[in-house]
N, C-alpha and C positions, 0 to 999 in steps of 0.2 A: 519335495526334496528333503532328505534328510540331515542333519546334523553333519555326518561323516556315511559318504558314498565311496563305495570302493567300485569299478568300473570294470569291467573286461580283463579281472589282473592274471595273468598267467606268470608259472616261474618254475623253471626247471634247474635241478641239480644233475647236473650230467647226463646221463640219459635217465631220471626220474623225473614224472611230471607230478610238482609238490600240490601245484595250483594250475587250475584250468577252464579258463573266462568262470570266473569269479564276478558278481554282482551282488553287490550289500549296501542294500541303505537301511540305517538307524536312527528313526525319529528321534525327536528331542526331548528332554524328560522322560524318558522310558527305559527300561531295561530289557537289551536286546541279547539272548544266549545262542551263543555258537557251540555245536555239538558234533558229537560222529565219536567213531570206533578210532583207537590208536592206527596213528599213520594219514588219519583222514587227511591232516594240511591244517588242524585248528594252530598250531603254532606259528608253522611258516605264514600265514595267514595274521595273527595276532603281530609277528615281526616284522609286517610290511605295514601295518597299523601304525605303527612307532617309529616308522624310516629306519629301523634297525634292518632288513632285507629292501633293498630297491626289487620289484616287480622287473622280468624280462620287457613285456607289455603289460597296458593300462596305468590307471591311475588312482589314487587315494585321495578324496579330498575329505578335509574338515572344516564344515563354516565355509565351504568354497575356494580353500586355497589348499594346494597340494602339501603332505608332509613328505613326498618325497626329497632325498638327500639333505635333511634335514641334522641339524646335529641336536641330542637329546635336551640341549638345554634350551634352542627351539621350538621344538614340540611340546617340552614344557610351560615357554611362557605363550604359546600357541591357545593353552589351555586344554594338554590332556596330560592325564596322571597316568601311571601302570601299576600295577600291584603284580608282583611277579612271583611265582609260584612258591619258594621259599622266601622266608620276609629276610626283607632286605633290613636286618636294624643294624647299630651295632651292639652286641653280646656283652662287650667288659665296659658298657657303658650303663649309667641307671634308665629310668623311663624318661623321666624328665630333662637329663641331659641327651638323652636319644629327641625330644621334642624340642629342645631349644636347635639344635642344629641347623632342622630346614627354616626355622624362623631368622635366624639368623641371617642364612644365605639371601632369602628373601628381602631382611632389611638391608643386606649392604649390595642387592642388586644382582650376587651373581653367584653360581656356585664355587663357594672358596670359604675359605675357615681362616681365621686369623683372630690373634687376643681380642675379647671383649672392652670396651674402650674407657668401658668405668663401671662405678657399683651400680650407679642409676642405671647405664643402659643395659646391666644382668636383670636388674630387679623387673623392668618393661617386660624384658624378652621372657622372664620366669613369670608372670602373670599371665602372658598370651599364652605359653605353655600352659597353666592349669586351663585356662579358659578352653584349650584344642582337649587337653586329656580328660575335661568334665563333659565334653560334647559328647566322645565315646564309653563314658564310664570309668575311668582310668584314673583317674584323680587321688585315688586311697592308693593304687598303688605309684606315686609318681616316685617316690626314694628305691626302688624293686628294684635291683639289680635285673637289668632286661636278660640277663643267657638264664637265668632262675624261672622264666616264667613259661605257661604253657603255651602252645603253639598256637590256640586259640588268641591268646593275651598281645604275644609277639606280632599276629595279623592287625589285630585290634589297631596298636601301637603305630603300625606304618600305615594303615588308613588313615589316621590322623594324622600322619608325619604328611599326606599325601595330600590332605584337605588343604595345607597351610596355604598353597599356594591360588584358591577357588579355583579349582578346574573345573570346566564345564561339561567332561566326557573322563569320566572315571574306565581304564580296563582294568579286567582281573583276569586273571590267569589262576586258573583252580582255586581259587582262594583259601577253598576248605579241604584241599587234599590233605592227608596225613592226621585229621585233626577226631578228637573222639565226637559222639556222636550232641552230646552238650555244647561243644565250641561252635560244630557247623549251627546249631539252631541260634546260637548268641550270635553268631557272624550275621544269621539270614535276619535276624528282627534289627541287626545294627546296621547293615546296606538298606534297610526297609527305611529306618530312621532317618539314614542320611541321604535318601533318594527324596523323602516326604520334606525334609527341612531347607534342603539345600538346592532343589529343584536341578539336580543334577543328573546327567543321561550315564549309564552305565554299559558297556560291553563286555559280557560273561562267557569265560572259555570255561566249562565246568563238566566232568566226569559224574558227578554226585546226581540224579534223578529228581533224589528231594531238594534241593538246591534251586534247577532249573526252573522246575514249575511252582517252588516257591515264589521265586522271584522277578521271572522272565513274562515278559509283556508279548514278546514275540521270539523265535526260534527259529532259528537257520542250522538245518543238518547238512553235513559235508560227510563227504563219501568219495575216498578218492582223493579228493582236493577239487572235488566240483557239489555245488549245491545241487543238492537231490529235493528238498522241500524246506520250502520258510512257509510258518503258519502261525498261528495260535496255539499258544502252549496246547487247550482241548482240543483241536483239529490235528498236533501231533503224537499226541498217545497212543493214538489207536490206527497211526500212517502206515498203510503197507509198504511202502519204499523204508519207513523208520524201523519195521521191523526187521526185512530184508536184510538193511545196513549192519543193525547190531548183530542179528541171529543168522544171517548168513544164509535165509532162507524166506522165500514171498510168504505173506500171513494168508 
């Protein structure tokens, strides 16, 4: 059994079937990528991961207990983080007060923001921030005005705003869209790093080829909104159902 099973999930938008008996399970410490062609269902799919979509039928467990109708700050201390496809920072904020925030929320319990209660407990919260921003590389630039940096920097940035909380099941959602071809290889050796140190399981919705078989232990292709073949990264390269799917034609 794995980490996070998803079960028989079906779900329709009107008369469109997004999802259709759906079955995923994603071992533990591993990095499991979900793929297909636009429209497959990898988001609607990704959004019933997070109880942001409740499923028509089936079920999502994590660790054995459903995230359905969950509210996000549940699933968070559940122990799953999201990375969502544009980074979530804030832009007129520096790096380091972008990293003190979820520290913050975290020591007073909940997510909410309110004055700092004195110098000592900034100076706490600014030390655990270098300690997050030197785990990613980030540390030289902790005074950067975060909207200044590049899009590689800004992903870097909410991984680690992401970490603060150990979650045990990291998703990401494209991670490396938009980004030039330098950022995506920084990103893939920095998931490599925080997978190898933190012993954490990852769920990758990724467009990018180099990306997938950089990283993915195992591959689940969607087509449709129904699983056509989960394999080994090398048992999917050369899939004729994987080829069909992208190229629209049997190999």
């Amino acid at each position: 059994m794995g980490i996070l099973e998803v079960k028989d999930v079906n779900k329709r938008f009107g008369g469109l079937q997004a999802l259709g008996d759906v079955n995923l399970s994603v071992k533990e410490n591993t990095c499991h990528a979900i793929i297909g062609p636009n429209g497959a269902g990898k988001s609607t799919l990704l959004n019933c991961l997070v109880g942001k979509l409740i499923p028509d039928t089936g079920s999502v467990l994590f660790d054995g207990n459903s995230v359905l109708g969950r509210t996000p700050f549940e699933i968070c201390q559940m122990g799953i983080s999201r990375v969502f496809q544009t980074p979530e920072i804030f832009g007129d904020l520096s790096v380091m007060e972008n990293m003190m925030i979820p520290l913050f929320a975290k020591r007073d319990g909940a997510f909410r923001l309110h004055a700092i209660e004195s110098v000592a407990s900034e100076a706490e919260l600014r030390t655990d921030a270098e300690r997050m921003l030197e785990e990613v590389n980030m540390l030289d630039k902790a005074n950067m005005h975060s909207a200044a940096m590049s899009r590689g920097d800004k992903r870097r940035l909410e991984m680690a705003m992401c970490l603060v909380q150990n979650p045990r099941l990291l998703l990401l959602d494209e991670p490396t869209a938009g980004m030039a071809r330098a950022d995506t290889n920084n990103t893939i050796d920095l998931l490599k790093e925080i997978k190898e140190k933190r012993d954490i399981t990852i769920a990758i919705i990724e467009h990018d080829m180099h990306v997938v078989f950089s990283l993915a232990d195992r591959i689940t292709v969607l087509a449709q909104g129904t699983p056509l073949v989960e394999d080994s990264p090398e048992n999917i390269k050369g899939h004729p159902k994987v080829k069909e799917a992208y190229l629209g034609e049997a190999a």
